[in-house]
C-alpha positions, 0 to 999 in steps of 0.5 A, spaced: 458 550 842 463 553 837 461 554 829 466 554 824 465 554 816 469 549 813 472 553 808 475 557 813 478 551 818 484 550 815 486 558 815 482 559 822 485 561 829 486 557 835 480 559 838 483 556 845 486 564 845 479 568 844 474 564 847 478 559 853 482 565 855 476 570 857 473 565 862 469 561 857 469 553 858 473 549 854 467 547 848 464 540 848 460 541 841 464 544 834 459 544 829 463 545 822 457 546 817 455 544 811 457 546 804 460 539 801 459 537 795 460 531 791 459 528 784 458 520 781 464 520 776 465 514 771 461 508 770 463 504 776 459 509 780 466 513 783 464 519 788 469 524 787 469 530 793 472 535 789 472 541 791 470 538 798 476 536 802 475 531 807 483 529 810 484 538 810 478 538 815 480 533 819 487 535 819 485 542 821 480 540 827 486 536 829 490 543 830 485 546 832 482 543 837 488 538 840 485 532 844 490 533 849 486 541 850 479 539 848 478 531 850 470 532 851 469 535 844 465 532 839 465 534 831 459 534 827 458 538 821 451 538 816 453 534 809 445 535 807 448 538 799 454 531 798 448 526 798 442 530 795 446 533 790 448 528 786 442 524 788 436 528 782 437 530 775 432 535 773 428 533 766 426 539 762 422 539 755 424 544 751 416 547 749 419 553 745 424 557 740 425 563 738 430 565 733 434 571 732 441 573 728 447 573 733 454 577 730 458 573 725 463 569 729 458 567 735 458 560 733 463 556 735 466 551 731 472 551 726 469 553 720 464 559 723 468 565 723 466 568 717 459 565 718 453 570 719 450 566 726 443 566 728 442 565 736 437 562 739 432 563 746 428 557 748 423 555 754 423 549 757 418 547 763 422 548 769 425 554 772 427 558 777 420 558 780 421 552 781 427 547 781 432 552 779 430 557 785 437 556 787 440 561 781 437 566 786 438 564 793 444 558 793 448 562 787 447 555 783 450 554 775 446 551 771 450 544 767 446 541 762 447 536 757 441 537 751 438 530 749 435 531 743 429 526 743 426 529 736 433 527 733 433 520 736 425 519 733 426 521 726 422 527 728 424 535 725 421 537 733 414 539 732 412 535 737 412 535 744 408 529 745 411 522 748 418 520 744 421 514 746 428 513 743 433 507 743 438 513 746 444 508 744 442 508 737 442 515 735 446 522 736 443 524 741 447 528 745 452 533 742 459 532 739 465 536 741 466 539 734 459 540 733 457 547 731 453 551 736 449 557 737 449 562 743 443 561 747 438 563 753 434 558 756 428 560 759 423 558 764 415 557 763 412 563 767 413 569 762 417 573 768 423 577 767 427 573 772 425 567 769 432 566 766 436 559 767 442 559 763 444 566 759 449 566 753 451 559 753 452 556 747 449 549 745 447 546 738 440 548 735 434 544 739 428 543 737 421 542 741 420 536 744 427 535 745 430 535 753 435 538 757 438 534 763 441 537 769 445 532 773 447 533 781 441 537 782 439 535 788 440 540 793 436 546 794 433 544 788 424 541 790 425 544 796 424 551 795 420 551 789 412 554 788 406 554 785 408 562 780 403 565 775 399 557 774 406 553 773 404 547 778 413 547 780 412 543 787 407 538 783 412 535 778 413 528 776 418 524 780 422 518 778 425 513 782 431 509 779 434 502 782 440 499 780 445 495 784 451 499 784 450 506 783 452 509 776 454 516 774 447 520 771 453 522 765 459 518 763 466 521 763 465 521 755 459 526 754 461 530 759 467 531 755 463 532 749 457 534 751 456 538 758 453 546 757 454 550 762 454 557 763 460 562 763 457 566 768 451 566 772 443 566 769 441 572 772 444 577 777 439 581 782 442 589 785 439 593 791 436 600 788 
């Protein structure tokens, strides 16, 4: 069996002068790996391959491996990260805030050059204990979209209790023109490495309000551990239903709303 990456199929070498050419039989089995992603993209539940490319694969498989020279070759290849990915969005409650003051001009809108900022760090209820493990071991980038629920409910965001909002009736998501405030997001268990996303600017959240991870599905639960007391492998899981599969955001908050992180949360060194 031969194993070649995806990724360096369209740049990889005939194999017929490396390995048939010292005596090895011609192969039977090519695994080409994993590492495709996906995306629901639009409301008519589109899926978009980017920056997965299926046709250079193919074409590369074609080169490489010419059925005429390997008539016995069967292809195969892991896609678990294409389907499970976009599959979960990742629910977190927003349980603690703390403000601090930030540089004049780190806010971000079009007015707040000569404003005196405040940042702020917030905690929500999963981290990389949990299903944001893949920060440390798959080099994930979190995407957030930030649902303000205390906003939706009329509330000044005390709670923390059960918020039942009408999501269609009130500003709930954030606007392009919206002034923001650079933020760090943390996780629950009081650790040093407990960082989810570092630096990003967002507009102001309150306790009791949420932030959406979507196309978290892929190495997310599955690496997770009960840390420090935070029960992450026993969170609550809900199964959506629907006749046709639709985008967890549209193109539109997205564009408006999407929070992502310029660099990664954290970054581990060798001593």
């Amino acid at each position: 069996m031969y194993f070649l990456t995806a990724l360096g199929l369209p740049r990889a070498p005939r194999p017929s002068c490396q390995a048939v050419a010292i005596g090895h039989p011609p192969p039977t089995l090519l695994d080409i790996g994993g590492g495709f992603t996906s995306a629901f993209v639009g409301v008519a539940g589109a899926v978009s391959e980017f920056p997965s490319n299926f046709q250079s694969v193919a074409a590369a498989i074609d080169r490489l491996f010419p059925v005429a020279e390997y008539p016995a070759l069967r292809c195969i290849s892991e896609p678990g990260r294409y389907f499970a990915g976009p599959a979960v969005t990742i629910a977190t409650m927003v349980y603690g805030k703390r403000e601090s003051e930030s540089p004049v001009g780190a806010a971000t809108a079009p007015e707040a050059s000569h404003v005196k900022d405040v940042a702020f760090d917030y905690w929500i209820t999963d981290g990389v204990y949990g299903n944001f493990n893949n920060i440390i071991y798959d080099w994930a980038v979190p995407e957030a979209f930030p649902l303000r629920i205390t906003m939706a409910a009329g509330g000044g965001g005390g709670g923390g209790g059960e918020h039942s909002p009408d999501l269609g009736g009130g500003d709930v998501f954030a606007t392009k023109n919206e002034r923001k405030h650079k933020s760090t997001v943390f996780g629950p268990t009081c650790d040093s490495v407990d960082v989810v996303m570092k630096g990003v600017h967002m507009p102001e959240l309150q306790n009791g309000d949420w932030l959406l991870f979507t196309d978290s599905g892929a190495y997310s639960r599955a690496g997770a551990c009960d840390f420090n007391g935070i029960a992450a492998t026993t969170c609550r899981t809900f199964y959506v239903w629907a006749d046709k599969m639709e985008a967890t955001a549209s193109a539109a908050i997205r564009e408006q709303s999407l929070i992502k992180s310029e660099r990664p949360p954290l970054e581990l060194h060798k001593l």
